[in-house]
N, CA, C and O atoms as a GROMACS GRO file, in nm:
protein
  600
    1UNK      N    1   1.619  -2.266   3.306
    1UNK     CA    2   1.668  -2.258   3.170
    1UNK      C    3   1.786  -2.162   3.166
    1UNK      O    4   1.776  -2.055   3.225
    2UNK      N    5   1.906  -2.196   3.093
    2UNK     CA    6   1.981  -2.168   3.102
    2UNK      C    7   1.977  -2.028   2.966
    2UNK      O    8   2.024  -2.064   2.857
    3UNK      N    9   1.930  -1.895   2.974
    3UNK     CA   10   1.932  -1.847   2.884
    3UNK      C   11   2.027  -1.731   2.790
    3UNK      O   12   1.999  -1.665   2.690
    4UNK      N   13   2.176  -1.746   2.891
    4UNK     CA   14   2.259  -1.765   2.780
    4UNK      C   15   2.294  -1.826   2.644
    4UNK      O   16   2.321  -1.775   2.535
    5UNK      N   17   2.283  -1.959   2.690
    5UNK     CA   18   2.255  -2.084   2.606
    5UNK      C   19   2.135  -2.049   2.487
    5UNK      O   20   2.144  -2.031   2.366
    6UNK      N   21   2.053  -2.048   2.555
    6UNK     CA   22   1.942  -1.992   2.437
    6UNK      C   23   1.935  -1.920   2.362
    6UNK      O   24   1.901  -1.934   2.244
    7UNK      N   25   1.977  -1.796   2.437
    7UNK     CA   26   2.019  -1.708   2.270
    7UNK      C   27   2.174  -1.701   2.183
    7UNK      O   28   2.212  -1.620   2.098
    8UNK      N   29   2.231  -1.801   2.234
    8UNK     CA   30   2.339  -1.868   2.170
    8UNK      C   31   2.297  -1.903   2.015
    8UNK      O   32   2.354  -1.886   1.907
    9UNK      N   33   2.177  -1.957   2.055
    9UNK     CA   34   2.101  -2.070   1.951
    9UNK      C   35   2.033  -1.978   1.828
    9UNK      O   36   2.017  -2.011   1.711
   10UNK      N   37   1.995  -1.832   1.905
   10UNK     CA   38   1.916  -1.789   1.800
   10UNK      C   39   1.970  -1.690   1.725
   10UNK      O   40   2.093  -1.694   1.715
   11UNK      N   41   1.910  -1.595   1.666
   11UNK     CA   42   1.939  -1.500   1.564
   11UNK      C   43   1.992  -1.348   1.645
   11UNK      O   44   2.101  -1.292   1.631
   12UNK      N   45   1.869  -1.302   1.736
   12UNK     CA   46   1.918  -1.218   1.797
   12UNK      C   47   1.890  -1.258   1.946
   12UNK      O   48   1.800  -1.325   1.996
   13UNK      N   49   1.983  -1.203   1.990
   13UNK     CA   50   1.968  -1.222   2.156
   13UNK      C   51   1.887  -1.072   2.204
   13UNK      O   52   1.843  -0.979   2.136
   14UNK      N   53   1.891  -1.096   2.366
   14UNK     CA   54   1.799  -1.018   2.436
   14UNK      C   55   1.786  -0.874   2.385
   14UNK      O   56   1.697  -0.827   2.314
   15UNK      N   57   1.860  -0.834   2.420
   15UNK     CA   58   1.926  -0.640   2.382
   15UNK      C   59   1.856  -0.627   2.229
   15UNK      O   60   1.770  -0.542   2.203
   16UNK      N   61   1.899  -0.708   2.149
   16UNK     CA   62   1.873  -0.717   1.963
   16UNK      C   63   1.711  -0.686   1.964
   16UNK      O   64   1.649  -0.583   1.939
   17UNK      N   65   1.670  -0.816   2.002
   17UNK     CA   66   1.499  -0.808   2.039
   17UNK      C   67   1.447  -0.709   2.071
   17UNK      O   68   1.372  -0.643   1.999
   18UNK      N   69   1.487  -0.679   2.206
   18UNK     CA   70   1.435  -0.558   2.278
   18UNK      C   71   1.456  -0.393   2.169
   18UNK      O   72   1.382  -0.301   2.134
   19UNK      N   73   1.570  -0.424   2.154
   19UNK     CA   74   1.610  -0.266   2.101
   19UNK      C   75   1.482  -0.253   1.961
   19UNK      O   76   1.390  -0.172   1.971
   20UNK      N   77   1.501  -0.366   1.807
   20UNK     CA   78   1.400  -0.395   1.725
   20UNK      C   79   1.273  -0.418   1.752
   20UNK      O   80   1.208  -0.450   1.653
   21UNK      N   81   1.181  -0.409   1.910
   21UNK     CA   82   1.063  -0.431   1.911
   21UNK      C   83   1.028  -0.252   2.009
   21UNK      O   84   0.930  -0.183   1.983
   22UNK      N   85   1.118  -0.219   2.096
   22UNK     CA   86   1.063  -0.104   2.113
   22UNK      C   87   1.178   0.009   2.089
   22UNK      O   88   1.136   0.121   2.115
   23UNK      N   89   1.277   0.006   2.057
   23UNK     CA   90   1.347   0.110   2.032
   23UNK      C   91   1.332   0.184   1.853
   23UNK      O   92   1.370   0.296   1.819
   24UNK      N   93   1.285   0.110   1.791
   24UNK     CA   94   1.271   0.111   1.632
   24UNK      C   95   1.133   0.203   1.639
   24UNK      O   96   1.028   0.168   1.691
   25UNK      N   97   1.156   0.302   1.587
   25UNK     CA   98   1.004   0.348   1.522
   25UNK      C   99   0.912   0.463   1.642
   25UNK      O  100   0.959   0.545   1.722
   26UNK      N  101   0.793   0.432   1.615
   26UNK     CA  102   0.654   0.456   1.724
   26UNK      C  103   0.710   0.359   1.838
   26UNK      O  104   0.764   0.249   1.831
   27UNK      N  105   0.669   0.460   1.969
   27UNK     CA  106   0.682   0.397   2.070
   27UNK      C  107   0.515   0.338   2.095
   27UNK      O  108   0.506   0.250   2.180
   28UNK      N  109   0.400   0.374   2.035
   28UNK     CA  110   0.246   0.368   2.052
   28UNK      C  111   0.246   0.205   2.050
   28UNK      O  112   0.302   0.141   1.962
   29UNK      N  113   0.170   0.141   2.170
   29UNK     CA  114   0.156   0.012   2.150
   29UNK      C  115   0.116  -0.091   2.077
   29UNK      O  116   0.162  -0.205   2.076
   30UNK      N  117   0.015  -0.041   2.006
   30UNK     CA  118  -0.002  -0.135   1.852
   30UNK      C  119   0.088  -0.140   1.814
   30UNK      O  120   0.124  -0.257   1.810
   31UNK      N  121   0.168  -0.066   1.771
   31UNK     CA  122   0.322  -0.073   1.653
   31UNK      C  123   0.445  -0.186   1.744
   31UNK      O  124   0.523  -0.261   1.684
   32UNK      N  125   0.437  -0.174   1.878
   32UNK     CA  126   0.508  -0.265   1.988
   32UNK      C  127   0.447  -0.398   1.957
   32UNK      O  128   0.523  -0.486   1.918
   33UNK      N  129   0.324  -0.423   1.968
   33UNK     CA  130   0.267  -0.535   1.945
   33UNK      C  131   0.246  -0.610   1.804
   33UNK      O  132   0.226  -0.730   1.786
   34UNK      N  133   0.258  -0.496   1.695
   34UNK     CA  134   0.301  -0.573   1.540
   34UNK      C  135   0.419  -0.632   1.565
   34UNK      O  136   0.429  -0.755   1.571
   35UNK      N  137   0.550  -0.525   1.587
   35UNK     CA  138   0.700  -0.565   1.603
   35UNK      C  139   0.722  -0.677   1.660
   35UNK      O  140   0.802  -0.751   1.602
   36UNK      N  141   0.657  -0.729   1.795
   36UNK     CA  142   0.684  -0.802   1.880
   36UNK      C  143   0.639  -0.957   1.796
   36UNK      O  144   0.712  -1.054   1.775
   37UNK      N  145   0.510  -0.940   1.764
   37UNK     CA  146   0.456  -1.084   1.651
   37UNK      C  147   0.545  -1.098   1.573
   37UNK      O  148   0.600  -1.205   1.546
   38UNK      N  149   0.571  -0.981   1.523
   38UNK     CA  150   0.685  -1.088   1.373
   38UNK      C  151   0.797  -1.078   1.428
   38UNK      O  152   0.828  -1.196   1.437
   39UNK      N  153   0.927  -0.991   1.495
   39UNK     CA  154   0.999  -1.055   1.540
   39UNK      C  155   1.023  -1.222   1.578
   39UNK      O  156   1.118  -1.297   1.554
   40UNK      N  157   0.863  -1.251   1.663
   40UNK     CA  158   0.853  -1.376   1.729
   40UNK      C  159   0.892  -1.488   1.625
   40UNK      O  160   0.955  -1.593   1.636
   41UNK      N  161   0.811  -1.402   1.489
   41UNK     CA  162   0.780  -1.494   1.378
   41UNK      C  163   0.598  -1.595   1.380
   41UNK      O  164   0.558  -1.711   1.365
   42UNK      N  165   0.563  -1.512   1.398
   42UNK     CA  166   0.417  -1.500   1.378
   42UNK      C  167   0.381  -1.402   1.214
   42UNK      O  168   0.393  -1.283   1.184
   43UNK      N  169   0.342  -1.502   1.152
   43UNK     CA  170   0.279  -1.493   0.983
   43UNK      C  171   0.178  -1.392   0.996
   43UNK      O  172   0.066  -1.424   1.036
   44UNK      N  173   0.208  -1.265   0.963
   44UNK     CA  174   0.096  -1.170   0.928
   44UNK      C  175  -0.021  -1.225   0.856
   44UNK      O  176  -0.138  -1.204   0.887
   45UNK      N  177   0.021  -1.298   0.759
   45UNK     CA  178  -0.087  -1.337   0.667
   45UNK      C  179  -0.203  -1.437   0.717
   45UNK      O  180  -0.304  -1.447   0.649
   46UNK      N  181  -0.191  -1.497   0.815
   46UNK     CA  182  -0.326  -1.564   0.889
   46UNK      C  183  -0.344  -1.493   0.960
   46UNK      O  184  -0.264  -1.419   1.018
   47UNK      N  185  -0.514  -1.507   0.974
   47UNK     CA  186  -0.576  -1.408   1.051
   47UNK      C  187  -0.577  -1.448   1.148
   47UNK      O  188  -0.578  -1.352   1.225
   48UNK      N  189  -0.575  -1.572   1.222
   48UNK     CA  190  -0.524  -1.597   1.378
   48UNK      C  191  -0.384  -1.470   1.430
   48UNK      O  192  -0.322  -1.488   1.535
   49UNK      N  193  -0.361  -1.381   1.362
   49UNK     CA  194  -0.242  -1.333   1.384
   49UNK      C  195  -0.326  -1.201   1.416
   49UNK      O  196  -0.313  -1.126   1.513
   50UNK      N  197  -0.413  -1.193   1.310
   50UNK     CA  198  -0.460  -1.033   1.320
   50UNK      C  199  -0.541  -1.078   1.461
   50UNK      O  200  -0.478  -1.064   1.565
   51UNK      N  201  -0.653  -1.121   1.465
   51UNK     CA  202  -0.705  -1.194   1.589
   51UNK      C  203  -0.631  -1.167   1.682
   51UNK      O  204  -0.684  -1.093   1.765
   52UNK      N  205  -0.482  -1.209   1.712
   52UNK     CA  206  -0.399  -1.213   1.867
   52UNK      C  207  -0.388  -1.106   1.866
   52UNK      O  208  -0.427  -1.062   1.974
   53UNK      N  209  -0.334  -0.988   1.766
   53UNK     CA  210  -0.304  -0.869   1.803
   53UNK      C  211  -0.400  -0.779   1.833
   53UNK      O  212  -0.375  -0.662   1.862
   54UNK      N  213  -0.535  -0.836   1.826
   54UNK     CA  214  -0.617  -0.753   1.805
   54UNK      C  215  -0.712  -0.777   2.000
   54UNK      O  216  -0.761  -0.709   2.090
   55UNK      N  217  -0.683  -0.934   1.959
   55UNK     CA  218  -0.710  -0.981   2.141
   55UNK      C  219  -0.643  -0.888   2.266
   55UNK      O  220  -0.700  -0.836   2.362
   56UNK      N  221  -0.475  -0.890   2.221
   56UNK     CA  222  -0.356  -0.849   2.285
   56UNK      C  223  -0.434  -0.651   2.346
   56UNK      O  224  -0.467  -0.583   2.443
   57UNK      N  225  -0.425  -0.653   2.235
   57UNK     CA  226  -0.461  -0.460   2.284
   57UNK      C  227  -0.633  -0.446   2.325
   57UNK      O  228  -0.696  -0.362   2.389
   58UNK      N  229  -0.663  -0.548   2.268
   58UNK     CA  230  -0.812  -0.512   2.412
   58UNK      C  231  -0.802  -0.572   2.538
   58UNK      O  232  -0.863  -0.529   2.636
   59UNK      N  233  -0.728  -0.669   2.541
   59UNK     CA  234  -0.684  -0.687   2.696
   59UNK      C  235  -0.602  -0.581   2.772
   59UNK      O  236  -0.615  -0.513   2.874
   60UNK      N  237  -0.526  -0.597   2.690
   60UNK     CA  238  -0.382  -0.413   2.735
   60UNK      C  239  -0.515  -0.269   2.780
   60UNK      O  240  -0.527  -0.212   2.888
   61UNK      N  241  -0.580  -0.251   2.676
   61UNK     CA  242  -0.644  -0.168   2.683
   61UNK      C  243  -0.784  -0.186   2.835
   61UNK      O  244  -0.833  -0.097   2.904
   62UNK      N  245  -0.804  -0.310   2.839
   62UNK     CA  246  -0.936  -0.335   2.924
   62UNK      C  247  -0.908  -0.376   3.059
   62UNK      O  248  -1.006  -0.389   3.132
   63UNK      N  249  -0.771  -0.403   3.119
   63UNK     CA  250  -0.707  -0.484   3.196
   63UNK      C  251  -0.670  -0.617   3.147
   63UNK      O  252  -0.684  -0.649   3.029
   64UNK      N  253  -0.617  -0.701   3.245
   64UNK     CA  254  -0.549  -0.814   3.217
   64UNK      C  255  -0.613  -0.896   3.310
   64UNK      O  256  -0.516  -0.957   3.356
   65UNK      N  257  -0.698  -0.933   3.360
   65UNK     CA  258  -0.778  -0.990   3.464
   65UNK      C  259  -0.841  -1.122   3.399
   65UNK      O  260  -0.934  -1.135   3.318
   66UNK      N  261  -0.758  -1.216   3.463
   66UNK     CA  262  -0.781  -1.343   3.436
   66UNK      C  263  -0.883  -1.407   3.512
   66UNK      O  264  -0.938  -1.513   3.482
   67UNK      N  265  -0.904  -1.342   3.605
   67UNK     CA  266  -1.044  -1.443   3.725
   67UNK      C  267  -1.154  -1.362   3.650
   67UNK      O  268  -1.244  -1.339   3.731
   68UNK      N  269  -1.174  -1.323   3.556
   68UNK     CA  270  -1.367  -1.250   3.537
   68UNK      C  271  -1.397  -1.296   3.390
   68UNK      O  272  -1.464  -1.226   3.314
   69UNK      N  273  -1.333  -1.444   3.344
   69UNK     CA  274  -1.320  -1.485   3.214
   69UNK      C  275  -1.320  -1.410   3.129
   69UNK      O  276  -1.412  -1.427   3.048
   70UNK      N  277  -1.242  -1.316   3.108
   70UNK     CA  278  -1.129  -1.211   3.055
   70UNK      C  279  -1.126  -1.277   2.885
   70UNK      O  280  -1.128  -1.199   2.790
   71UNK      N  281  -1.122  -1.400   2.869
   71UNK     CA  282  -1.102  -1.485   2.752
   71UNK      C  283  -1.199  -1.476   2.657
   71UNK      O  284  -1.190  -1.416   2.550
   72UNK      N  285  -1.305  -1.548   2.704
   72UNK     CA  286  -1.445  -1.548   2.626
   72UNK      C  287  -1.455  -1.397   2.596
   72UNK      O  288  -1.460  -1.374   2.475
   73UNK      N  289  -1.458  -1.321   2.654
   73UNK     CA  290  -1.499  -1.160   2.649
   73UNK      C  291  -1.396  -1.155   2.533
   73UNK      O  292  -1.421  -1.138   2.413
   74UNK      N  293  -1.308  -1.168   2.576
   74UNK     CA  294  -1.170  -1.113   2.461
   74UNK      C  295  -1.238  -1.169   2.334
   74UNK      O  296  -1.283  -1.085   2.256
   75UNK      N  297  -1.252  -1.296   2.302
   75UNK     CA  298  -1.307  -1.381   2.211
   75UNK      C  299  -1.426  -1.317   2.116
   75UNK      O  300  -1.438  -1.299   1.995
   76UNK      N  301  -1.514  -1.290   2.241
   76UNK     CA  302  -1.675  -1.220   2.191
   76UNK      C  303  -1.616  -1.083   2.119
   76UNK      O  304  -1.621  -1.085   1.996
   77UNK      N  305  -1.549  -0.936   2.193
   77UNK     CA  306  -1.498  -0.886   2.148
   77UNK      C  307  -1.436  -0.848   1.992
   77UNK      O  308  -1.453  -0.751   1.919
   78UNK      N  309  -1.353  -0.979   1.978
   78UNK     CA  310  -1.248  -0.945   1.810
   78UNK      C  311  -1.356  -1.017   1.743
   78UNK      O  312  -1.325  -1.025   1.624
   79UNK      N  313  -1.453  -1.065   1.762
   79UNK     CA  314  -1.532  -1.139   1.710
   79UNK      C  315  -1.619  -1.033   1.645
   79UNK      O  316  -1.627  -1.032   1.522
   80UNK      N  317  -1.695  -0.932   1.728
   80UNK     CA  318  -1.734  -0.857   1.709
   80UNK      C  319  -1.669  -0.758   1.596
   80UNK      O  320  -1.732  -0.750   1.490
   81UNK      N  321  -1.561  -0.691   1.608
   81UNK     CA  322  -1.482  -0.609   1.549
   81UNK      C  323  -1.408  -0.668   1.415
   81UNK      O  324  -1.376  -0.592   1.325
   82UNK      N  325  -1.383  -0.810   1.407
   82UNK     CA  326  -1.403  -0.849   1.279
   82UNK      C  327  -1.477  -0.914   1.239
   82UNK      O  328  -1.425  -0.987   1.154
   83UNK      N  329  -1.616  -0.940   1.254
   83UNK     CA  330  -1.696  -0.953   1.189
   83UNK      C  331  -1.680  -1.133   1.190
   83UNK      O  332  -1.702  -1.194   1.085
   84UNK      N  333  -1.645  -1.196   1.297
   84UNK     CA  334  -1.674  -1.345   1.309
   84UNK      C  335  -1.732  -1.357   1.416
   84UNK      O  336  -1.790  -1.269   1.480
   85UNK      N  337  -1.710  -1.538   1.458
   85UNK     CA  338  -1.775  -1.555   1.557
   85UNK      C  339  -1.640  -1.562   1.701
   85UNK      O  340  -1.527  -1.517   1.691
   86UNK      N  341  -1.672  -1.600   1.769
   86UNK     CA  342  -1.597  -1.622   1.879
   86UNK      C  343  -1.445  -1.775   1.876
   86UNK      O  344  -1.325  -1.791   1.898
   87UNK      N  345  -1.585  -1.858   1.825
   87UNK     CA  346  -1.524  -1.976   1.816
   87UNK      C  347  -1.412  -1.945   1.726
   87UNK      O  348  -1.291  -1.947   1.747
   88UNK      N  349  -1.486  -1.911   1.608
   88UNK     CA  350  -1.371  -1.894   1.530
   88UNK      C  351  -1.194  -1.828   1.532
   88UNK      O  352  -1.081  -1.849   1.489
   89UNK      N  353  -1.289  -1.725   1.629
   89UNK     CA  354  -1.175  -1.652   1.668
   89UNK      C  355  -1.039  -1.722   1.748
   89UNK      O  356  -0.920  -1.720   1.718
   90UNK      N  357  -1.101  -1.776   1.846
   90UNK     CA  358  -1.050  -1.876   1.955
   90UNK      C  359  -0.926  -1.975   1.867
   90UNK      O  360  -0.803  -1.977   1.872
   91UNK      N  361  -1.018  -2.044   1.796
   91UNK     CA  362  -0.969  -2.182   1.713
   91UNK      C  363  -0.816  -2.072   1.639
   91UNK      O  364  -0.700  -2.077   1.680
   92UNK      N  365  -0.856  -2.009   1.557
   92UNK     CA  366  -0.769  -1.946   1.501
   92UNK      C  367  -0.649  -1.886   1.543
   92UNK      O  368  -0.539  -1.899   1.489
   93UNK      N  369  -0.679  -1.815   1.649
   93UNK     CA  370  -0.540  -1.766   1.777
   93UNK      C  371  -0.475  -1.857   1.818
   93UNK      O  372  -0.363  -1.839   1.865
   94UNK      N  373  -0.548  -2.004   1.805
   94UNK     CA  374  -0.488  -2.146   1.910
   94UNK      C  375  -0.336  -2.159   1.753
   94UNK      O  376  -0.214  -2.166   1.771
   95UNK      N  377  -0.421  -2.156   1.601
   95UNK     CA  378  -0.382  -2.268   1.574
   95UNK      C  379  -0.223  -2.178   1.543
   95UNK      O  380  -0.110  -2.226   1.538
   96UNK      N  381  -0.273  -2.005   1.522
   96UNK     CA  382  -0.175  -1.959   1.502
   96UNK      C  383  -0.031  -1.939   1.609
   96UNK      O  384   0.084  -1.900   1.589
   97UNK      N  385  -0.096  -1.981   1.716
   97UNK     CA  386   0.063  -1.996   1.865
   97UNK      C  387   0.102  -2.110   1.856
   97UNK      O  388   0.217  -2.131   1.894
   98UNK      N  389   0.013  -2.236   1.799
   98UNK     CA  390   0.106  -2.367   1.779
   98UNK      C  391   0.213  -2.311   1.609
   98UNK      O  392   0.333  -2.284   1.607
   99UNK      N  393   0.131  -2.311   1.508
   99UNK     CA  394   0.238  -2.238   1.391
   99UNK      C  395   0.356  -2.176   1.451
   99UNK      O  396   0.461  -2.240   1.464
  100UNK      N  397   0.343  -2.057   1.487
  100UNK     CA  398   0.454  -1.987   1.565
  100UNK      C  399   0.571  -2.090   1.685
  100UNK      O  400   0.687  -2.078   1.723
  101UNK      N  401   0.509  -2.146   1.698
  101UNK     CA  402   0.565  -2.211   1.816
  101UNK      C  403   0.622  -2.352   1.742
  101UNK      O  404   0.722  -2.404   1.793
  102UNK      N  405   0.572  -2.406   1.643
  102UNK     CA  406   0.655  -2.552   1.607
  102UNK      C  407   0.760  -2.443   1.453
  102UNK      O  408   0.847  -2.512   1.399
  103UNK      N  409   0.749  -2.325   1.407
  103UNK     CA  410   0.767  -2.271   1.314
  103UNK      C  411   0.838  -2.125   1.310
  103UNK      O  412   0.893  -2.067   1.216
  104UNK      N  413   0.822  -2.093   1.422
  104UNK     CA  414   0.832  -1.970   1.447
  104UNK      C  415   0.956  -1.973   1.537
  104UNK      O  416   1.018  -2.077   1.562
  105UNK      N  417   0.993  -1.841   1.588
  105UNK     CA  418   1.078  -1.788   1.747
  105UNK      C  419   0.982  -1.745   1.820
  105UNK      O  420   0.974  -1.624   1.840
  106UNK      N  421   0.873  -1.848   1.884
  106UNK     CA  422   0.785  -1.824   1.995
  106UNK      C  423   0.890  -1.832   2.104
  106UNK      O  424   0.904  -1.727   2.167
  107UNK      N  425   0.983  -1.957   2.146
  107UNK     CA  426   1.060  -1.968   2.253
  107UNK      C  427   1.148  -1.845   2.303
  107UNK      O  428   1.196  -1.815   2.412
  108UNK      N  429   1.147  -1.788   2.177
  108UNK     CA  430   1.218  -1.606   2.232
  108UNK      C  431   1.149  -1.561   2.307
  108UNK      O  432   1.211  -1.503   2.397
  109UNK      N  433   1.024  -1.557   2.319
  109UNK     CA  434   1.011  -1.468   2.389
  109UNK      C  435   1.027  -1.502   2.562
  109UNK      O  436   0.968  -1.451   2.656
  110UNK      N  437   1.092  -1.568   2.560
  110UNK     CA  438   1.137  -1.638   2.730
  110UNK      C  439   1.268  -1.551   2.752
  110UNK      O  440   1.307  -1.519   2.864
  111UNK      N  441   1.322  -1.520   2.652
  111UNK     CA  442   1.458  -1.465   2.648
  111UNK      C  443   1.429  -1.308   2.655
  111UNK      O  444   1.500  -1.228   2.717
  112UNK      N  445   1.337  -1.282   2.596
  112UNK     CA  446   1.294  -1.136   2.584
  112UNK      C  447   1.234  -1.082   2.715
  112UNK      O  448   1.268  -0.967   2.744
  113UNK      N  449   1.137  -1.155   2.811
  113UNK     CA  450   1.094  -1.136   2.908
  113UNK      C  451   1.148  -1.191   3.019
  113UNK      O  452   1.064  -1.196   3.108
  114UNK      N  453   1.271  -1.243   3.058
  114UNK     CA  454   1.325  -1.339   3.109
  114UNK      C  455   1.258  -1.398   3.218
  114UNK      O  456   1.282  -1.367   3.334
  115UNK      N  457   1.142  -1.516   3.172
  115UNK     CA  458   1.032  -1.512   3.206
  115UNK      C  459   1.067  -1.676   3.134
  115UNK      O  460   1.150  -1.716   3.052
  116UNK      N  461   0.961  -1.740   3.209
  116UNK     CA  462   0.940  -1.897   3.140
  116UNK      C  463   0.777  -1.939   3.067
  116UNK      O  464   0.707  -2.034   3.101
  117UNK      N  465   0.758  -1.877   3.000
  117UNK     CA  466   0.613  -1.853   2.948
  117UNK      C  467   0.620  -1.981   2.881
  117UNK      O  468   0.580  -2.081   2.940
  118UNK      N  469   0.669  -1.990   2.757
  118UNK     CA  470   0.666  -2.060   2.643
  118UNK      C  471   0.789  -2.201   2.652
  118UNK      O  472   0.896  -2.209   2.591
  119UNK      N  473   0.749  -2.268   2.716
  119UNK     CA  474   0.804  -2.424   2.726
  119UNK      C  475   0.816  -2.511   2.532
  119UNK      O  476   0.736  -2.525   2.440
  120UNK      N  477   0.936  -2.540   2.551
  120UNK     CA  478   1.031  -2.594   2.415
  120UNK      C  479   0.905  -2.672   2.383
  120UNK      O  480   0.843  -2.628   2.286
  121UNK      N  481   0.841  -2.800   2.456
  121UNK     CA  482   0.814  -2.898   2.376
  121UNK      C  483   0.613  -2.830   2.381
  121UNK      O  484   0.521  -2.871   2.311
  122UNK      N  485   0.609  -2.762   2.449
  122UNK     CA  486   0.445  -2.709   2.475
  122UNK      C  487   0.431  -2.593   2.398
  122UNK      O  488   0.523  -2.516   2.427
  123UNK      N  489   0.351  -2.543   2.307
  123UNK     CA  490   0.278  -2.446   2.296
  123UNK      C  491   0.206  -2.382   2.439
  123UNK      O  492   0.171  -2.455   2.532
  124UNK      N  493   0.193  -2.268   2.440
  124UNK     CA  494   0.135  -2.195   2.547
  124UNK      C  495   0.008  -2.181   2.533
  124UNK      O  496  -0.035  -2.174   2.418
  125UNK      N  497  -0.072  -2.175   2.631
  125UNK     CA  498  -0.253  -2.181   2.571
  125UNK      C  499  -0.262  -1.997   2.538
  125UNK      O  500  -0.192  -1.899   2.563
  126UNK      N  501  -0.395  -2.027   2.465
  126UNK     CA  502  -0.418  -1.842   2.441
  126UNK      C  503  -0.409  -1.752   2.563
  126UNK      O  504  -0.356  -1.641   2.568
  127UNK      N  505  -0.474  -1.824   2.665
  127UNK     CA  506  -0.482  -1.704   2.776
  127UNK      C  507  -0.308  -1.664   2.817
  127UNK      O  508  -0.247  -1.558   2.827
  128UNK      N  509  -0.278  -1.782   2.830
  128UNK     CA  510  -0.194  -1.777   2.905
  128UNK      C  511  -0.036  -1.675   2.810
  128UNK      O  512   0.040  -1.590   2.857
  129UNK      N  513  -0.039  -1.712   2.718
  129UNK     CA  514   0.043  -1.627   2.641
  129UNK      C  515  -0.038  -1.488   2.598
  129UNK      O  516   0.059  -1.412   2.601
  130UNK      N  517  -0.126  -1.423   2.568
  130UNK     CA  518  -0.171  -1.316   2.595
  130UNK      C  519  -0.200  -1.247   2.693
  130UNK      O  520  -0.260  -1.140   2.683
  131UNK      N  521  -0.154  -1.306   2.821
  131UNK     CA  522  -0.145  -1.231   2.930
  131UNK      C  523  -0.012  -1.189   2.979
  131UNK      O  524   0.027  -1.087   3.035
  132UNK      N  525   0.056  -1.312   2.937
  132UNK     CA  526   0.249  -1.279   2.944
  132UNK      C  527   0.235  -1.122   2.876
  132UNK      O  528   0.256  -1.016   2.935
  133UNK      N  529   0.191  -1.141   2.725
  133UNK     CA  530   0.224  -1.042   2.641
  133UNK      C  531   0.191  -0.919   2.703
  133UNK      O  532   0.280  -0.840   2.732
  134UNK      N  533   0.071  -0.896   2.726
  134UNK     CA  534   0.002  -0.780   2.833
  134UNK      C  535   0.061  -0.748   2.963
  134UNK      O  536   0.049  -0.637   3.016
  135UNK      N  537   0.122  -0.843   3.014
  135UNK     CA  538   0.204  -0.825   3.142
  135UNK      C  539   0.314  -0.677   3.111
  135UNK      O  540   0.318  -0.566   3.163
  136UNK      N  541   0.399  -0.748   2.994
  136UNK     CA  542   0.480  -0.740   2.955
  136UNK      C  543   0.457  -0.618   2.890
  136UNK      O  544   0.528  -0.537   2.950
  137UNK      N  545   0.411  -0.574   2.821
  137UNK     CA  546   0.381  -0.458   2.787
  137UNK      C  547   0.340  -0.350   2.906
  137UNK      O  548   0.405  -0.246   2.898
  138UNK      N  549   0.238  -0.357   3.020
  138UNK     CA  550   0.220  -0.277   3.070
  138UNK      C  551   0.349  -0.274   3.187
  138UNK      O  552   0.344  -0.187   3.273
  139UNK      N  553   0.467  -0.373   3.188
  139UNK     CA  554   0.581  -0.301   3.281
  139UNK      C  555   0.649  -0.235   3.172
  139UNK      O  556   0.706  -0.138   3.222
  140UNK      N  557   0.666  -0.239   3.068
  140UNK     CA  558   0.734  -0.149   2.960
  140UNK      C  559   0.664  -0.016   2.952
  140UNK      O  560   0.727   0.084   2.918
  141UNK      N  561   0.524  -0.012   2.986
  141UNK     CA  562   0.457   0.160   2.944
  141UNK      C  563   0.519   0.196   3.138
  141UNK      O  564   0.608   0.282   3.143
  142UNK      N  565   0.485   0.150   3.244
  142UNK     CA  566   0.539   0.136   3.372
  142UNK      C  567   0.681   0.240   3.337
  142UNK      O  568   0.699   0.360   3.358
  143UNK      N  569   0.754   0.151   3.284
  143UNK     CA  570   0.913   0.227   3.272
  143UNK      C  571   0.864   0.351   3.192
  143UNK      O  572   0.929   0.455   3.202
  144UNK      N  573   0.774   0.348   3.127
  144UNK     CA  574   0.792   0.465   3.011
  144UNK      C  575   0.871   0.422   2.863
  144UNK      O  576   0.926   0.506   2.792
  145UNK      N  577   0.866   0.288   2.832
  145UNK     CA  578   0.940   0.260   2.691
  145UNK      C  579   0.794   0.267   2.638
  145UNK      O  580   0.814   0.348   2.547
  146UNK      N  581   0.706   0.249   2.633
  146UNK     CA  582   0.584   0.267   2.525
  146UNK      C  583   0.470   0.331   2.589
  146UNK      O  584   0.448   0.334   2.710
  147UNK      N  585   0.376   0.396   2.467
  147UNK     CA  586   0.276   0.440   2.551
  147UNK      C  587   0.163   0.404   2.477
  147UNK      O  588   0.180   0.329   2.381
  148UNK      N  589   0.024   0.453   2.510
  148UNK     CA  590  -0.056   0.383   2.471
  148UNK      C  591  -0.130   0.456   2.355
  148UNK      O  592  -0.098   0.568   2.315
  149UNK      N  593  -0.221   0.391   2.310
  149UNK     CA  594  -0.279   0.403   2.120
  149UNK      C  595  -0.298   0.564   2.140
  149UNK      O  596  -0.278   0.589   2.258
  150UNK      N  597  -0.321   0.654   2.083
  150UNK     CA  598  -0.353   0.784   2.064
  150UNK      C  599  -0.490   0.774   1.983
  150UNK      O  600  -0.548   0.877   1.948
   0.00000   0.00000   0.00000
């Protein structure tokens, strides 16, 4: 992917992103991980949103370990902490990365991570885009641009 081209197309390019998701404000990773959703253009107002962010930093926080079904746990987890079930949780995170993604600047974040996560015509599955995100965050605390919840 040619991602000059790409952020040709959009609003802000790489530097813009980057600078508005961790240079703005709290460097503390929740506040990285609000910025980063709505930048994307992810709707605060569905709770599939609160759900991802809430998935996002117990993975950040628990590791990122995709072979020990990392998912379901994540699932059981926000499930727990808000007071649903799993499924629900699940369904809800799905429906809110397709929203974002037919509605949103999900495809930024390919530009932001210069990384091929999020394919034009595919939505990304939950794991798989909450682990980008977690990746991605822990080489940013790595450098020292964010640190973690207090």
């Amino acid at each position: 992917m040619n991602y000059a081209r790409y952020e040709q197309r959009h609003r802000l390019n790489r530097q813009q992103m980057y600078d508005s998701i961790i240079e703005d404000g709290s460097h503390d990773v929740g506040n990285v991980v609000q910025r980063l959703l709505t930048i994307l253009g992810f709707k605060s107002k569905l709770l599939g949103t609160q759900y991802l962010m809430d998935a996002i930093l117990f993975r950040y926080d628990n590791g990122n370990n995709l072979y020990v079904g990392m998912t379901s746990g994540t699932y059981d987890a926000v499930a727990t902490l808000r007071n649903s079930t799993s499924t629900r949780v699940e369904r809800a995170i799905r429906n809110t990365i397709v929203n974002c993604h037919t509605h949103g600047e999900l495809k930024s974040f390919n530009v932001l991570t210069q990384t091929h996560v999020v394919d034009a015509e595919f939505a990304p599955s939950n794991g798989e885009f909450m682990c980008s995100v977690v990746n991605w965050l822990q080489l940013e605390k790595q450098s020292g641009h964010i640190r973690d919840r207090s």
